[in-house]
C-alpha positions in Angstrom: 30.8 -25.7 -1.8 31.1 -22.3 -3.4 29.8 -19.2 -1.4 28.5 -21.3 1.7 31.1 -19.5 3.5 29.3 -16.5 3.3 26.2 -18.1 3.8 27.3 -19.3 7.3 26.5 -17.3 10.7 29.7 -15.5 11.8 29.3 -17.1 15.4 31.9 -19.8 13.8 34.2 -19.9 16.9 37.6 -19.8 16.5 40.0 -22.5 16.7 42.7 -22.8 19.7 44.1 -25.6 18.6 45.6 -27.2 15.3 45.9 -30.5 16.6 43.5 -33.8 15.1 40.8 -34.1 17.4 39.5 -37.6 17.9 36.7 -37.1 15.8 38.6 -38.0 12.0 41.4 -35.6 12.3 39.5 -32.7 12.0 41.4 -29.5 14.0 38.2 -26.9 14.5 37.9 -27.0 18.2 36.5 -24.2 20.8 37.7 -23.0 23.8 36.5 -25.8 25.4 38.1 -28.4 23.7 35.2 -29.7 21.9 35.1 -29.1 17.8 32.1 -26.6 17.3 28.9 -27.0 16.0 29.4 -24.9 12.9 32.6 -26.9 11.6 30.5 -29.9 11.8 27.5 -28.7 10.1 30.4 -27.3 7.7 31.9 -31.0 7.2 28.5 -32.4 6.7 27.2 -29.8 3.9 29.7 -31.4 1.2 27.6 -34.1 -0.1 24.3 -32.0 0.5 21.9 -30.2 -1.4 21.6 -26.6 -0.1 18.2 -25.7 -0.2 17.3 -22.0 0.7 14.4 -20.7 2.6 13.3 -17.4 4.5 14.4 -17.0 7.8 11.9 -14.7 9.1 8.4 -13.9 8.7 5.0 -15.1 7.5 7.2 -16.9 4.6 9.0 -19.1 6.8 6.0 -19.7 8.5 4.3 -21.3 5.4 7.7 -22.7 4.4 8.0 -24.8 6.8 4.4 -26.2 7.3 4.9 -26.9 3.3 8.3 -28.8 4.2 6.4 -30.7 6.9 4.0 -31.9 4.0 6.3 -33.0 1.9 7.9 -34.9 4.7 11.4 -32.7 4.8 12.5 -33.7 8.8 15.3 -31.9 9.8 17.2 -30.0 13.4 17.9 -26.8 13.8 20.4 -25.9 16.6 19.7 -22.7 18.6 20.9 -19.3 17.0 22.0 -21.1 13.4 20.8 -21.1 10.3 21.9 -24.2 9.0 19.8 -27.4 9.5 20.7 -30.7 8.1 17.3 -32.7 6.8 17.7 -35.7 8.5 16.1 -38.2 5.8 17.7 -36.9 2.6 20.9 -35.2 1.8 20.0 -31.9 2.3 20.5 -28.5 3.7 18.3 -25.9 4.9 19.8 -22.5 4.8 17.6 -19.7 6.2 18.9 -16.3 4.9 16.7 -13.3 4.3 14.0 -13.7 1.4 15.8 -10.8 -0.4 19.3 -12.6 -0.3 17.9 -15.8 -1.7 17.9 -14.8 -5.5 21.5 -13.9 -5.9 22.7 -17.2 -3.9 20.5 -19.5 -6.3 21.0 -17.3 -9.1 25.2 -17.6 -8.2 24.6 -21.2 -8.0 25.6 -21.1 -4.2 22.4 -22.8 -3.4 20.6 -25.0 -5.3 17.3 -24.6 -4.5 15.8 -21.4 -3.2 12.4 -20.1 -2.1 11.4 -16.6 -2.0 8.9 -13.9 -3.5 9.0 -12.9 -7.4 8.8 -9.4 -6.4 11.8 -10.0 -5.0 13.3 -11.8 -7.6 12.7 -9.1 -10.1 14.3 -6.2 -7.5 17.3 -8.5 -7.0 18.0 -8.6 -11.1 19.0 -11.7 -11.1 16.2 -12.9 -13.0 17.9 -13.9 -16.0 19.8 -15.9 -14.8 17.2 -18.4 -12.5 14.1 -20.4 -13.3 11.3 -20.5 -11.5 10.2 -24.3 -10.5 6.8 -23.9 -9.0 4.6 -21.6 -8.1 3.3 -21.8 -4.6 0.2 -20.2 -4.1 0.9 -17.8 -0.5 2.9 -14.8 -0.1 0.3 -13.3 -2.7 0.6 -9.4 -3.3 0.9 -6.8 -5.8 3.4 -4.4 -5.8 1.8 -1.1 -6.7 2.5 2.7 -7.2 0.6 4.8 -4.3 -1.0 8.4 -4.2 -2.9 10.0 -1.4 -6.8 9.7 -2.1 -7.0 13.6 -1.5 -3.7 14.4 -3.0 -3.3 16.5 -6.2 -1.5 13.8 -8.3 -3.8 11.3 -9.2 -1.6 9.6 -12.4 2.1 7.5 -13.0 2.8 10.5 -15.5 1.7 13.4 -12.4 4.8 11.9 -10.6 7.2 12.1 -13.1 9.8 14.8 -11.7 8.6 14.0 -8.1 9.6 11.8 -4.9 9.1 8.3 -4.5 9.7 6.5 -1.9 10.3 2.9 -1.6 12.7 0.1 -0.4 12.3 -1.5 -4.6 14.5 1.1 -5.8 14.9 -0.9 -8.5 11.8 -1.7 -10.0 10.4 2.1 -9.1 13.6 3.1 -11.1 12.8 1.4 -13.8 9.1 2.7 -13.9 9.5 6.1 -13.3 13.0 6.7 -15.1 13.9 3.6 -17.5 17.0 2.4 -18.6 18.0 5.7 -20.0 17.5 8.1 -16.0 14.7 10.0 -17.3 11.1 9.9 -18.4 10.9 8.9 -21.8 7.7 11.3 -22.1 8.3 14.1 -20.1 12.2 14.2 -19.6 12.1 14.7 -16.1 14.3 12.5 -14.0 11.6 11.3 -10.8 13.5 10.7 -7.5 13.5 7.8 -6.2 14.5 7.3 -2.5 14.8 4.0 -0.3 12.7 3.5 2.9 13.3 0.4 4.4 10.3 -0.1 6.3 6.9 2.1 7.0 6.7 3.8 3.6 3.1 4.1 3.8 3.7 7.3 6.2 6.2 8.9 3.8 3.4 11.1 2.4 1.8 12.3 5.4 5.1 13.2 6.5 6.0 15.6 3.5 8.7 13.0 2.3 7.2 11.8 -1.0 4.7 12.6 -3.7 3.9 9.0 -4.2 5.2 5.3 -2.7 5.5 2.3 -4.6 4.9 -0.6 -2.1 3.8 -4.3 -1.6 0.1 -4.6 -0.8 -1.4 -7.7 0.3 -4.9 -6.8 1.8 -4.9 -3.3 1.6 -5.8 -2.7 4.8 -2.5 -0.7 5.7 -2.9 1.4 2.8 -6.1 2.7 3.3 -5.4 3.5 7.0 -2.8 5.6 5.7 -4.9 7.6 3.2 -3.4 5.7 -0.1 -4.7 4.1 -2.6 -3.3 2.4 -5.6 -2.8 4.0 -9.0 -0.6 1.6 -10.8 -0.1 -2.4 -10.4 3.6 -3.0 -11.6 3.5 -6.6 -10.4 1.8 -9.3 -9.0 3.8 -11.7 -7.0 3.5 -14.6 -4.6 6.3 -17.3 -3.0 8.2 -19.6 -5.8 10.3 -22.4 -5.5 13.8 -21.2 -7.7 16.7 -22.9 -9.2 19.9 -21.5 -10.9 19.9 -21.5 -14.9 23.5 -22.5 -14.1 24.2 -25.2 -11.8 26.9 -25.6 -9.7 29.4 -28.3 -10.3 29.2 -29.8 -7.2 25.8 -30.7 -7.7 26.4 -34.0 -8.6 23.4 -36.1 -10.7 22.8 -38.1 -7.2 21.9 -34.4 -5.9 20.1 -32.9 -9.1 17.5 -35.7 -8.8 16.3 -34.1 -5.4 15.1 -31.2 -7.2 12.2 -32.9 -9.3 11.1 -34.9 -6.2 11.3 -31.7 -4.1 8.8 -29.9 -7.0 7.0 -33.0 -7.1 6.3 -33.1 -3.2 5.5 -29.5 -3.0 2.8 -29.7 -5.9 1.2 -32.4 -4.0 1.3 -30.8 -0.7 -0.2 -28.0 -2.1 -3.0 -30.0 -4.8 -4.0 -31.6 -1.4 -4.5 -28.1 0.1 -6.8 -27.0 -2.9 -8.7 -30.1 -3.4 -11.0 -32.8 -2.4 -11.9 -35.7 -3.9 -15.4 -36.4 -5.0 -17.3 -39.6 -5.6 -21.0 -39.8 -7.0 -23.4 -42.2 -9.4 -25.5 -40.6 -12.1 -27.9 -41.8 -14.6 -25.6 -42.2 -17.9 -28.3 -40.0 -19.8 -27.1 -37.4 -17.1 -23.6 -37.7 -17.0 -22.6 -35.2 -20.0 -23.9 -32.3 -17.9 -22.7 -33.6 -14.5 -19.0 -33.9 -16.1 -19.4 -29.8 -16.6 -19.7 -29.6 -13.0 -17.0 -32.0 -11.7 -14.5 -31.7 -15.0 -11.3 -32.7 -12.5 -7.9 -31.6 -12.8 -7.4 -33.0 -15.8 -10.7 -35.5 -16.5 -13.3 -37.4 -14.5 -12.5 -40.9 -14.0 -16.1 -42.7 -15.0 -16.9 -46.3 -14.4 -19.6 -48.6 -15.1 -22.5 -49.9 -12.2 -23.9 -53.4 -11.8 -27.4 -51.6 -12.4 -27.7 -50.8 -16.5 -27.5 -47.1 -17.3 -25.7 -46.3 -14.2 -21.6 -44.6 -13.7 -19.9 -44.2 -10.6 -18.0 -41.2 -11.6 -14.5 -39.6 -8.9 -13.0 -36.3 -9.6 -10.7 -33.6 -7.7 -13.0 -30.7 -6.7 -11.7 -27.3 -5.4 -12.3 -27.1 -1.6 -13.7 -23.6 -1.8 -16.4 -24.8 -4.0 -17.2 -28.1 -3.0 -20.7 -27.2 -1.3 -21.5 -25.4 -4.2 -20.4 -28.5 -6.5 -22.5 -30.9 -4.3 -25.5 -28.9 -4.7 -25.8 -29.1 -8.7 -24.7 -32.2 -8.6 -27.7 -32.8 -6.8 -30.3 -30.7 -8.5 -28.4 -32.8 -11.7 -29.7 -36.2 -10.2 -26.3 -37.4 -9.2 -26.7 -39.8 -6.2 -24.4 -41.1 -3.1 -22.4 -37.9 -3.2 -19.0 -38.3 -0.5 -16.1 -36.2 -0.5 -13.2 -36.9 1.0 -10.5 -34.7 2.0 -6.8 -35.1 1.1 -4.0 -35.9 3.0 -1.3 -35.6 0.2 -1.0 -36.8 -3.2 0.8 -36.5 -6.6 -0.7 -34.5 -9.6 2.3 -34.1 -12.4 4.3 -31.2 -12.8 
């Protein structure tokens, strides 16, 4: 497939030998004799889906408990970051989240996940689409003062220093498409830091930062605080606008049941199910309290003027839900929590 090459680790060893090996003719052997792991993984990605997902980091961690969910099984051989899924044709290919736009947006991957803030710094946006939102990785990448500093505005920075590893994005801000200020004409620096930018202004480097903040927590330690959102982001499932050729239909029709497992890994996360009678006469007010993602499923009791009445409930207000339910005269209140299910995306 196009551009796996470069997705590959670089630990491919080389071959000693052109001679068929006794394994279907194929010549890629090591210097022991035996055909290496990466040309079989290499043989076996033709008919696959390549699916890409972070190889580091608290995204990977949530990744992969949400492939788990969805019931995604694959191996993945020490020091590579290929993995074959072992009960569908597909691929895992861990590559840093800020490669992962250009490969899906190139069509070298067909599946992606990564962060919209890094989507946007990667501009590729244009040409991917954004499947499914997936609720963790949540931040907001912001523009940064010190609390004591003189500049306390996005227009007292114009001229100035920012550092930042979205060069991008800050770019775009500070000095739009045309290099400098539209208001004030001054061109801002802008200057990459890969990593630690919150010290930059305590150590004379920078007027202001623009950074990702998820708690804050780092940010206030370091005397900042926040004078501009530009973004907020969290982790997305992506696709290319563009597909591949080699995707063939067989392979395209993994990527709705891929969205479709996801959403229902992640529904189950955020709700419980809910099950209660009511008086009838009570029922219009009890409905405003347990509405469900889309309605309330309502049935008829043996006893006259009595519903039974089930409806997905957001976990973090469930005892909240069960209490006005209560106080509306709803009865036999259960919740049950879920293991996985299917909502419709």
């Amino acid at each position: 497939m196009s551009g796996i090459s470069s997705v590959l680790p670089s630990t491919t060893v080389t071959p000693l030998s052109a001679e068929p090996s006794a394994m279907g003719g194929r010549a890629s052997k090591s210097s022991f004799g035996a055909e290496s792991t990466m040309s079989l993984l290499v043989d076996s990605l033709k008919d696959r889906l390549l699916f890409a997902v972070p190889k580091k980091g608290r995204l990977m961690e949530k990744t992969l408990e949400l492939l788990a969910g969805a019931d995604i099984k694959y191996n993945r051989a020490h020091r590579l970051d290929v993995a074959l899924v072992q009960n569908h044709p597909i691929a895992l290919v861990f590559l840093p989240a800020a490669d992962i736009p250009r490969f899906v947006a190139l069509g070298s991957v067909a599946l992606g996940i990564t962060g919209q803030d890094v989507i946007a710094e990667s501009t590729h946006a244009e040409q991917i689409d954004e499947l499914l939102q997936l609720g963790f990785g949540k931040c907001s990448l912001q523009v940064q003062v010190p609390v004591t500093g003189p500049i306390q505005t996005v227009e007292g920075l114009s001229g100035g220093r920012i550092a930042t590893s979205f060069e991008v994005l800050a770019a775009e801000l500070f000095n739009g498409k045309e290099g400098v200020d539209s208001k004030t004409g001054k061109k801002t620096k802008v200057e990459y830091v890969g990593g630690s930018v919150e010290a930059a202004c305590a150590l004379g480097m920078a007027d202001g930062i623009v950074d990702l903040v998820e708690s804050g927590d780092t940010m206030r330690a370091a005397g900042l605080h926040a004078i501009h959102t530009l973004m907020k982001s969290e982790a997305v499932l992506i696709t290319s606008k563009t597909p591949h050729p080699s995707l063939t239909p067989d392979l395209q029709s993994l990527i709705p049941l891929i969205k479709s497992r996801f959403a229902g890994v992640l529904a189950s996360k955020k709700y419980v199910y809910a099950s209660y009678n009511i008086e009838r006469k009570h029922l219009d007010k009890a409905l405003t309290i347990t509405p469900g993602r889309r309605a309330a499923t309502v049935s008829p009791l043996e006893e006259d003027g009595w519903v039974a009445v089930s409806s997905m409930v957001e976990r973090k207000e469930v005892a909240k839900v069960m209490d006005e339910l209560e106080k509306t005269g709803a009865e036999d209140i259960l919740i049950f929590a879920l293991d996985n299910c299917r909502v419709g995306v």
